[in-house]
C-alpha positions in Angstrom: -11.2 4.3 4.6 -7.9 3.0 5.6 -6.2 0.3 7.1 -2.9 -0.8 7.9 -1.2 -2.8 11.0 2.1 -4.7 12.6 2.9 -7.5 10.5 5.6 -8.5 13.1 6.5 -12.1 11.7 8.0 -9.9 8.3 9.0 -7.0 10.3 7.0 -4.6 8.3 3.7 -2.7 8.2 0.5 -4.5 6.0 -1.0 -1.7 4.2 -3.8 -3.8 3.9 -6.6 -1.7 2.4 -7.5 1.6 1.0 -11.3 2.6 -0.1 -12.0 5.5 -1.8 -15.9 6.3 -2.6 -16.5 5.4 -6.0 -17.9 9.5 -6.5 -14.3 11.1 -5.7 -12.4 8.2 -7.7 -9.8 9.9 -10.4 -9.1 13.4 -8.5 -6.2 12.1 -6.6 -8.0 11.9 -3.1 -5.9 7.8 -3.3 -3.0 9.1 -4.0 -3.2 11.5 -1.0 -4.4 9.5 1.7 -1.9 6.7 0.9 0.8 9.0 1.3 -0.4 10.7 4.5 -0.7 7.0 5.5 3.1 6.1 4.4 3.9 9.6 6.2 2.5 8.2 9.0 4.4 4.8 9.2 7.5 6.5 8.2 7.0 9.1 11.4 6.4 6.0 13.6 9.0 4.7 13.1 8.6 1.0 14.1 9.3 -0.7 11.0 11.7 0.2 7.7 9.4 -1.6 4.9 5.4 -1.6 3.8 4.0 -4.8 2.1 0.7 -5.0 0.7 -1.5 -7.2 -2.0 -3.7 -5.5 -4.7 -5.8 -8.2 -7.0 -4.1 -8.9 -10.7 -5.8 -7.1 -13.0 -6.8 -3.7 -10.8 -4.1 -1.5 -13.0 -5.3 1.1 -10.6 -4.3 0.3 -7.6 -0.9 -0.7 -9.3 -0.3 2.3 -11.0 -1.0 4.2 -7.6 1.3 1.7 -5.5 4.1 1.7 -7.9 3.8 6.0 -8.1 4.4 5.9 -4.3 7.3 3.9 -4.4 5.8 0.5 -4.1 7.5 -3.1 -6.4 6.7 -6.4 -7.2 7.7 -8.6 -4.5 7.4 -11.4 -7.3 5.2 -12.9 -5.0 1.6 -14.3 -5.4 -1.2 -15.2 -3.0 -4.1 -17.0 -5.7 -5.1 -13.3 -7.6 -3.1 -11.0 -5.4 -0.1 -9.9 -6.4 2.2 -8.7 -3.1 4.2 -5.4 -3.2 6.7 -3.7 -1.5 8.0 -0.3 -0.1 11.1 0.5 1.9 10.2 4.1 4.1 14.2 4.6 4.8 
């Protein structure tokens, strides 16, 4: 399950959540639907950047976020640490 909307005030889409089931964890099925996703941002066009938040400490979901393209905003929200990706 996936999630994403307009973030209009930052000009920029909020990738805002991405489940995988824990049973298909660690075969790549993350890594593919985020891109599709970021594909699909990229087609529409609407906005040039992609912020999102994953929780300090989930080295996943950085390692997956910083594999796609995603940085460190150097930005913190209490435990979430707030990332960025430019699509052009």
């Amino acid at each position: 399950m996936a999630l994403y909307y307009d973030l209009n005030e930052m000009n920029a889409y909020d990738f805002s959540r991405l489940f995988i089931n824990e049973r298909y964890r660690g075969r790549g099925f993350g890594t593919e639907a985020a891109r599709l996703i970021l594909e699909r941002m990229e087609r529409d066009g609407k906005f040039d950047k992609v912020v999102l938040c994953y929780i300090d400490g989930n080295e996943a979901a950085k390692n997956l976020y910083e594999k796609l393209g995603f940085y460190s905003t150097g930005e913190r929200y209490d435990d979430e640490i707030t990332m960025e990706k430019r699509l052009r």
